[in-house]
C-alpha positions, 0 to 999 in steps of 0.5 A: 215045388215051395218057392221061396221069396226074399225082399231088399231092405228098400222094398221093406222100408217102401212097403212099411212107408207106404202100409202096403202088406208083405202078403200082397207082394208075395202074391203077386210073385207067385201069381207070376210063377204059376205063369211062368209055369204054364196057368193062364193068370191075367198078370202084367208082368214084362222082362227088362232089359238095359241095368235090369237085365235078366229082371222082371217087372211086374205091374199092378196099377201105379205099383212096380215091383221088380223081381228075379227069379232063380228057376232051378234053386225056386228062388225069388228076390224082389229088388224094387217096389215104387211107384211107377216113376221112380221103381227103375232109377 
């Protein structure tokens, strides 16, 4: 099944601030994806609770990016990119 993978305005703007390709992203989305379908993947990724309720985290180093999946529609909106302080404000 093709997933399909939306950014927010804030997740562009972040990713065009600080020269961090789209691809790169997205990788990491579909990374998720396949783990959640079962692969063994080495991918640090956490559900949120509180505001970000029904989200998920992924980290990559300082990089945060947040992210909610539509399993039945094979959907993706990634929310926040940031950096590790300021990715859940």
């Amino acid at each position: 099944m093709e997933w399909r993978v939306e950014l927010s305005s804030s997740a562009e703007k972040f990713l065009a601030k600080n020269h961090i390709p789209r691809e790169e992203i997205f990788d990491l989305v579909a990374r998720a994806v396949r783990y959640f379908s079962g692969e063994d993947i080495n991918i640090n990724i956490g559900k949120l609770s509180g505001a970000w309720e029904g989200f998920y985290r992924i980290r990559k180093g300082k990089l945060r990016i947040i992210v909610g999946f539509d399993f039945h529609s094979a959907f993706a909106r990634v929310e926040v990119v940031d950096w590790r302080g300021s990715a859940y404000k």
